[in-house]
C-alpha positions as CSV (number, residue, x, y, z in Angstrom):
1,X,130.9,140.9,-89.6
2,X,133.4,143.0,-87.6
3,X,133.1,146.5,-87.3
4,X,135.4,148.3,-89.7
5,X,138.2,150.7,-88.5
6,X,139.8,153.4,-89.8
7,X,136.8,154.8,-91.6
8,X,135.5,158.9,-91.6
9,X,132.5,159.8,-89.8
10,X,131.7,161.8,-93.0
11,X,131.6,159.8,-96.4
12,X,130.8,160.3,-100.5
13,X,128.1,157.5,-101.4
14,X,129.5,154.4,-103.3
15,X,132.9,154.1,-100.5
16,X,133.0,151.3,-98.1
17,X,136.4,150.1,-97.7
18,X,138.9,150.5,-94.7
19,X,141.4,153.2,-94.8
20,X,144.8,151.9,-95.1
21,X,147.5,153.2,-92.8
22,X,150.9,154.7,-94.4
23,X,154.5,156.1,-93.3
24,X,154.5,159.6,-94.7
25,X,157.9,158.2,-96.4
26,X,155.6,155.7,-98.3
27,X,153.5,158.3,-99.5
28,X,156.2,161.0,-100.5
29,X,159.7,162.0,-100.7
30,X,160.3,164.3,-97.8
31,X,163.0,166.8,-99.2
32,X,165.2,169.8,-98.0
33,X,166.2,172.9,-99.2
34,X,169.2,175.0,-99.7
35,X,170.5,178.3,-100.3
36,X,173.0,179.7,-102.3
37,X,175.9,182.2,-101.0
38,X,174.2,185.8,-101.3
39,X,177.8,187.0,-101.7
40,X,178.0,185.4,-105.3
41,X,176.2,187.4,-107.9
42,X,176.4,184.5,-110.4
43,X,173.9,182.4,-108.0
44,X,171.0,184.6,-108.6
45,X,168.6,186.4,-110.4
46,X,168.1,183.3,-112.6
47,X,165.1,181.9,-113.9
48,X,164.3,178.8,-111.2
49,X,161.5,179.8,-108.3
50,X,163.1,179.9,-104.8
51,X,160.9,179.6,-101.9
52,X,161.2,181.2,-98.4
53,X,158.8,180.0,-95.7
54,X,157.5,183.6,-95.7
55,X,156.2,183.9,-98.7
56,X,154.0,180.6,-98.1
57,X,150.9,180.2,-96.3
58,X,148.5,183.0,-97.7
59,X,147.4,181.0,-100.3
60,X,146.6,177.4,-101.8
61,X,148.9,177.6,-104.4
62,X,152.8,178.5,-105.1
63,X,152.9,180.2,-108.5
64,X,156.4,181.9,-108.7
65,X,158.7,182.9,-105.9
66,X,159.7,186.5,-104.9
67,X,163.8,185.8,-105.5
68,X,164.7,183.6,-108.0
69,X,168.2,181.6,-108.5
70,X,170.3,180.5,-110.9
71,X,171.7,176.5,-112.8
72,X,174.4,177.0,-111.1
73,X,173.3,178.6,-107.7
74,X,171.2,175.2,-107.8
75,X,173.9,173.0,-108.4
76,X,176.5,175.5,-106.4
77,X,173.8,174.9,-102.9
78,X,171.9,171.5,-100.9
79,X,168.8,173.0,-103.2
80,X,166.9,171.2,-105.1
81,X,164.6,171.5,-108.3
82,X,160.9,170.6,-107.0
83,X,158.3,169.1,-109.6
84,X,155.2,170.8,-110.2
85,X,151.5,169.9,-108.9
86,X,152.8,166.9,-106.7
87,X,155.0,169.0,-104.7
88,X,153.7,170.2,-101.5
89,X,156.1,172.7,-99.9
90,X,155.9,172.3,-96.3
91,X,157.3,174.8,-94.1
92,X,159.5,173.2,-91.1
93,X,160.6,176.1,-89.2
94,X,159.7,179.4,-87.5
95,X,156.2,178.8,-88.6
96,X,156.1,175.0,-88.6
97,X,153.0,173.5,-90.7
98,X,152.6,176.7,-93.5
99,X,151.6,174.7,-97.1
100,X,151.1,175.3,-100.5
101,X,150.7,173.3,-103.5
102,X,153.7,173.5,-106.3
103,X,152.6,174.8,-109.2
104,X,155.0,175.2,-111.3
105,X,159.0,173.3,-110.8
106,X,160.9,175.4,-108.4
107,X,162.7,175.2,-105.0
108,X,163.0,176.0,-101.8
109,X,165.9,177.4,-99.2
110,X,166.5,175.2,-95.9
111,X,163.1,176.2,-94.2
112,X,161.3,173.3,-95.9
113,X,160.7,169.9,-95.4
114,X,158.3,169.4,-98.8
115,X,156.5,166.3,-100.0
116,X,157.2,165.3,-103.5
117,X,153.9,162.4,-103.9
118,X,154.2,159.1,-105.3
119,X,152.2,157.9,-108.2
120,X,148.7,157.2,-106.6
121,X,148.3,159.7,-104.2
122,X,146.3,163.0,-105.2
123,X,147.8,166.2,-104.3
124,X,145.0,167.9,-103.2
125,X,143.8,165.0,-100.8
126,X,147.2,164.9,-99.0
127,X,147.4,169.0,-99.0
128,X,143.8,168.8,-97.4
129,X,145.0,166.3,-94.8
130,X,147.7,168.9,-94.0
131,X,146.5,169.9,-90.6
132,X,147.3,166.2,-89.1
133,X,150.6,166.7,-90.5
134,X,151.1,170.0,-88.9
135,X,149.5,168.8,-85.9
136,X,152.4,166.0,-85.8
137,X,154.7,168.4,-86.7
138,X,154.3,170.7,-84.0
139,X,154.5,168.0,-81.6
140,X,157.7,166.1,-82.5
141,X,159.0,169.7,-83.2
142,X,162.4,170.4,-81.0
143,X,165.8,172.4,-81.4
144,X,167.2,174.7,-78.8
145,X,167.4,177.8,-80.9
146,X,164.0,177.5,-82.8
147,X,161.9,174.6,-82.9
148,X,162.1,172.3,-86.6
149,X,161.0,169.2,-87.3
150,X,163.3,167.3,-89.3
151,X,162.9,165.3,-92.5
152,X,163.7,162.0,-90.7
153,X,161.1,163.0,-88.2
154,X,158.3,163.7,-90.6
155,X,158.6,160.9,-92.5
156,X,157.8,158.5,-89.6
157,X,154.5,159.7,-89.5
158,X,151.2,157.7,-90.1
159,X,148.7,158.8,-92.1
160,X,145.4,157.0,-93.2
161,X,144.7,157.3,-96.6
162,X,141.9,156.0,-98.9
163,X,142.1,154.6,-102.3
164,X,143.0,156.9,-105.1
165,X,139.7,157.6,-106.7
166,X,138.2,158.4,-102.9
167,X,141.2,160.4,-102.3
168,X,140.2,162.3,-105.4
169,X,136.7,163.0,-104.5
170,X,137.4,164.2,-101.1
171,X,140.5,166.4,-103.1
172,X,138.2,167.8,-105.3
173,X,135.6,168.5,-102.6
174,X,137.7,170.5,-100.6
175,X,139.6,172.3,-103.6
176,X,135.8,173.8,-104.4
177,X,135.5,174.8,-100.5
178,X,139.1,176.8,-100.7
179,X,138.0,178.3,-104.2
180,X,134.9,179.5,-102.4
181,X,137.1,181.0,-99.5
182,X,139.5,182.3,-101.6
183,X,136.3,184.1,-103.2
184,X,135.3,186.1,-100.1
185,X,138.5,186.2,-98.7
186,X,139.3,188.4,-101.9
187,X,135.9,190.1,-101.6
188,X,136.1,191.2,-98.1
189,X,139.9,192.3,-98.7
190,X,138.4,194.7,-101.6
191,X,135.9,196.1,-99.8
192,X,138.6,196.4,-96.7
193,X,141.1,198.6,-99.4
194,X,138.2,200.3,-101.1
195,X,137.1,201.5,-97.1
196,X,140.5,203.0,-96.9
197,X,140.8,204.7,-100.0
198,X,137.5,206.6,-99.4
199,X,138.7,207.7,-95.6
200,X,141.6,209.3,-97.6
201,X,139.5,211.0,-100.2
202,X,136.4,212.2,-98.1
203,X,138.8,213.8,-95.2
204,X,140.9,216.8,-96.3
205,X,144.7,215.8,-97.0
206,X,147.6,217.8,-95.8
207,X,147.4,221.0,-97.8
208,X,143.5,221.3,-98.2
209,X,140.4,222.2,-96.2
210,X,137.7,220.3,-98.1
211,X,138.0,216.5,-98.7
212,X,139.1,215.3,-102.5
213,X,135.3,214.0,-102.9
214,X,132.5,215.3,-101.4
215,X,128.7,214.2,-101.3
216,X,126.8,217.7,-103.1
217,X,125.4,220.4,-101.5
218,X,128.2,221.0,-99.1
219,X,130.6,223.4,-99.9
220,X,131.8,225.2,-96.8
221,X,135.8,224.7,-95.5
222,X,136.4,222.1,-92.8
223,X,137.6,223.5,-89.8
224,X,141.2,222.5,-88.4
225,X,141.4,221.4,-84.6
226,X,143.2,219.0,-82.6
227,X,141.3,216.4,-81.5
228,X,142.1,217.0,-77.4
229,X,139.6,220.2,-78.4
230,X,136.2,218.2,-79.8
231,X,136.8,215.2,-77.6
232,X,134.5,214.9,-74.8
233,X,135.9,211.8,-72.7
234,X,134.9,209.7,-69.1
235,X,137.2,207.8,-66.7
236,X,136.5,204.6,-66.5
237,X,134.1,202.7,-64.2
238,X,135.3,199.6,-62.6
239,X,132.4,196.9,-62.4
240,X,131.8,193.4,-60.5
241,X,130.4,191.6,-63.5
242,X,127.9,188.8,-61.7
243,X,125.5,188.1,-65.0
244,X,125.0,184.6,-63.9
245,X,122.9,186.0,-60.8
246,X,121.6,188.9,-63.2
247,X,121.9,192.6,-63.1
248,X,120.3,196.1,-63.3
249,X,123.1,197.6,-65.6
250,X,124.5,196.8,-69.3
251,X,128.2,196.4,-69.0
252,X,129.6,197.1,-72.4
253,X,133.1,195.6,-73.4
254,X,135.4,196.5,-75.9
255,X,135.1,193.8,-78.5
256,X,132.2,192.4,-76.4
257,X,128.3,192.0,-76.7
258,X,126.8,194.2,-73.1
259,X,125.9,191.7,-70.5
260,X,123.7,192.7,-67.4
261,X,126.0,192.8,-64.1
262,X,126.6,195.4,-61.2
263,X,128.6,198.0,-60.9
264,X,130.4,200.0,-58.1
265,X,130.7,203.3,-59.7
266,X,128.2,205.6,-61.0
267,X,126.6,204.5,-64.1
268,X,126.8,206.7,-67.5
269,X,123.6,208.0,-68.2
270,X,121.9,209.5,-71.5
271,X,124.2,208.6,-74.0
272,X,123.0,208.0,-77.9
273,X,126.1,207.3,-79.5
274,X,129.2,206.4,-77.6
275,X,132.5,205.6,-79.0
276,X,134.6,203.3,-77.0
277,X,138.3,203.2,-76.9
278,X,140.6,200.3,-75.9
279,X,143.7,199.1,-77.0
280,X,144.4,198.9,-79.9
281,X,140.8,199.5,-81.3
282,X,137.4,201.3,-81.2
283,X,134.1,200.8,-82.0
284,X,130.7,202.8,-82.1
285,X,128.5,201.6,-79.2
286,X,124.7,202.7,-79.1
287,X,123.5,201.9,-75.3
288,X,120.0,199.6,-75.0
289,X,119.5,201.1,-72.0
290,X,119.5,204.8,-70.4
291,X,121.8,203.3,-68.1
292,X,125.5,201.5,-68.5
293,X,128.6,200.7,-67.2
294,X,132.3,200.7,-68.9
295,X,134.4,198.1,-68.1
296,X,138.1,198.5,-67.0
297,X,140.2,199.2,-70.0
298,X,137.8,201.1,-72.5
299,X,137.7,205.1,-72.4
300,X,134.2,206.4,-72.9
301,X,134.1,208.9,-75.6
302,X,130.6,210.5,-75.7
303,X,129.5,212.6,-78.8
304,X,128.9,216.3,-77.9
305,X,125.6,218.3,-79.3
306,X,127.4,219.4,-82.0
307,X,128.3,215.9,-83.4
308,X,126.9,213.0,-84.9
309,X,128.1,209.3,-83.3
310,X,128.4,207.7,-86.2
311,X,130.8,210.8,-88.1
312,X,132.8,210.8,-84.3
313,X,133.8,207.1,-84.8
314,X,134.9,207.5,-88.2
315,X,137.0,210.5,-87.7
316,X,138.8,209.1,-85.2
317,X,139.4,205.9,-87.2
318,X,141.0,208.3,-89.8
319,X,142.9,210.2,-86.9
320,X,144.2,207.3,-85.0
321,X,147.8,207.0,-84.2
322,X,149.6,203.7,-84.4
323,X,148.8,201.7,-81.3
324,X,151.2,201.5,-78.5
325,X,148.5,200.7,-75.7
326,X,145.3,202.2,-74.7
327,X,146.1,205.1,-72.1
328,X,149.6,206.6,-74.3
329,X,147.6,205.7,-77.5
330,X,144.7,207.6,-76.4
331,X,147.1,210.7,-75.0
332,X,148.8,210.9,-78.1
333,X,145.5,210.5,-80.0
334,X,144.3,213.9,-78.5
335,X,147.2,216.1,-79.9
336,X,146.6,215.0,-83.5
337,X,145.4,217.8,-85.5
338,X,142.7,217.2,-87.9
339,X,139.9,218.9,-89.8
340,X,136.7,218.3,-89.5
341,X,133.3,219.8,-90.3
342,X,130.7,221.2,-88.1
343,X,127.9,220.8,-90.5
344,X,125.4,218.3,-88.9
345,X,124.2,217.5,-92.0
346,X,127.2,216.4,-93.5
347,X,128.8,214.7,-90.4
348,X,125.3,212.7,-90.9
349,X,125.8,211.6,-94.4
350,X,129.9,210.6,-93.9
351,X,128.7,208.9,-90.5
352,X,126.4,206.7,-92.3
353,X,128.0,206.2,-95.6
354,X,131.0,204.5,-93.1
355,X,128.3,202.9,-91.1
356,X,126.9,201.4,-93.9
357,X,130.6,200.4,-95.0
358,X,131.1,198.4,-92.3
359,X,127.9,196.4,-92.0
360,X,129.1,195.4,-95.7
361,X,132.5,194.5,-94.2
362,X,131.3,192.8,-91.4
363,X,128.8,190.7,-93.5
364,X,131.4,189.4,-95.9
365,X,133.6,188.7,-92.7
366,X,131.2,186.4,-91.1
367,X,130.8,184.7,-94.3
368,X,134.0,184.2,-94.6
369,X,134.6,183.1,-90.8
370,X,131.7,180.9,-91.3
371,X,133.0,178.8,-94.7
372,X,136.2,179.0,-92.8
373,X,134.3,176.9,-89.6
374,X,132.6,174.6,-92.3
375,X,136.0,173.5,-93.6
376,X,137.3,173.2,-90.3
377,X,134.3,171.1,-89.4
378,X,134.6,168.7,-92.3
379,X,138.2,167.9,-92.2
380,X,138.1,166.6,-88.6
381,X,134.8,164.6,-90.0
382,X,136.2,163.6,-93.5
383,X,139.7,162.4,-92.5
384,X,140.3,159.4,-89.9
């Protein structure tokens, strides 16, 4: 017997046949969108969803639309009334390849090319299979002004498609992995709020010396300062980084796990706690060893006697400007007045309540990269 083609690597027991290879026209109808003059009050503020292509991409499902339009904006515009749960809008512009599945009838302004299935294809199956559509997308993509791909493009398209009830499975399969994304994604966003809420509440708001909440025992006034006066800061050491031939100094990176390498400037030495700055970002950095070298593009921001690392890093996470680039982010950083307290003690237990914040963070972030990398893993194994 012949080997058999267009099969997954990956495979639910009980499933043997071939794959069978379809037009994307054979599978759905490929439609447009419109939108109705904005100059014309009668066209909106109706009762019939109307998609943009920014509101899509965030999540698996399209449940209502932000602006809605009216009968007769419908029938006044190229728009067009989408069905519900066979409907997958498809965004075709400025963002080529964003989905989400239709949940309830609705429509969509010109920035769509969405597939409306045909009986015997399972919505879930062909939303999964979504990033070989996008993939052709991007490719047969053109236009001089922005790229788009076209209805009559997309529909020319092949796509390899089991029978309905292995669609199904493999639907269903992958609808579970998204709910289970969805869960940390929403877990990790929580926690990511809840963070910034308690920066605001445990450092003193304009107005007040002493932070909204406070952990007991600690009573006395936070002191106001700008931050040019508590900051204790190093140029920056260039370095040859050769790790592949080894090293006798840690080269720390912002963003970056230390590798050993060598370095033409004078090492740091006898740092516990060091914050580093680079653009954009920062990040507490404990050296391994007594010695190490910065590399080009972080600031060195060592914590004085009279603070703890960990309280350091977090006060200037609440302090930071808006980014515009490392060296004028970090200038502008030093004029910002803010109040802080010189109580060790205290510094100590803020420091590693944050600390302790972000391990939390971090954890559910991995998690969440690491479903993310699963799902990744099993589309390009579960689809031909």
């Amino acid at each position: 017997m012949p080997d058999k083609k267009n099969i997954p690597e990956i495979r639910f027991k009980g499933f043997a046949d071939e794959w069978e290879v379809f037009k994307l026209r054979d599978i759905a109808d490929i439609i447009g969108g419109g939108t109705p003059s904005t100059s014309i009050s009668d066209y909106w503020e109706g009762n019939i969803d109307w998609y943009s292509p920014t509101e899509i991409g965030n999540e698996v499902f399209a449940n209502g639309s932000v602006k809605k339009i009216t009968l007769l904006g419908l029938e006044k515009s190229s728009a067009k009334i989408l069905p519900a749960n066979k409907t997958i809008l498809f965004t075709s512009r400025a963002g080529i390849g964003d989905m989400a599945i239709l949940k309830k009838d609705g429509a969509t302004n010109q920035g769509f090319q969405s597939l409306v299935l045909k009986d015997g294809f399972n919505v879930y199956f062909t939303y999964s299979a979504g990033f070989l559509i996008k993939e052709y997308a991007l490719k047969y993509a053109s236009g001089s002004t922005f790229l788009e791909i076209s209805g009559k493009q997309l529909e020319k398209m092949e796509l390899t498609i089991p029978k309905s009830t292995e669609q199904s499975k493999i639907g269903n399969y992958f609808r579970e992995v998204d709910k289970l994304i969805r869960l940390h994604q929403r877990k990790y966003d929580k926690l990511v709020n809840l963070k910034k809420a308690m920066l605001e509440k445990m450092f003193p708001q304009k107005g007040a010396n002493v932070p909204e909440i406070r952990f007991k025992g600690f009573t006395q006034s936070w002191e106001e300062k700008t931050l040019g006066e508590i900051l204790i800061t190093y140029p920056f050491k260039q370095y040859i980084s050769e790790p592949e031939k080894g090293g006798i100094f840690e080269i720390i990176q912002q963003g970056d796990n230390s590798v050993l390498g060598f370095g033409n400037g004078k090492p740091f030495k006898d740092f516990q706690d060091v914050v580093l700055w680079g653009d954009h970002t920062l990040s507490l950095y404990k050296p391994s060893m007594p010695f190490f070298i910065a590399s080009d593009g972080v600031k060195i921001i060592g914590t004085a006697d009279d603070f703890n690392g960990e309280y350091l890093h977090v006060l200037l996470e609440n302090y930071k400007p808006a980014s515009e680039g490392y060296k004028r982010h970090f200038n502008i950083l030093k004029q910002v007045s803010a109040f802080i307290t010189k109580d060790k003690k205290e510094q100590q237990k803020i420091g590693s309540y944050f600390q302790n914040f972000d391990k939390l963070i971090s954890l559910h972030q991995k998690e969440l990269e690491k479903l993310k990398n699963i799902k990744k893993a099993c589309l390009e194994k579960m689809f031909v």
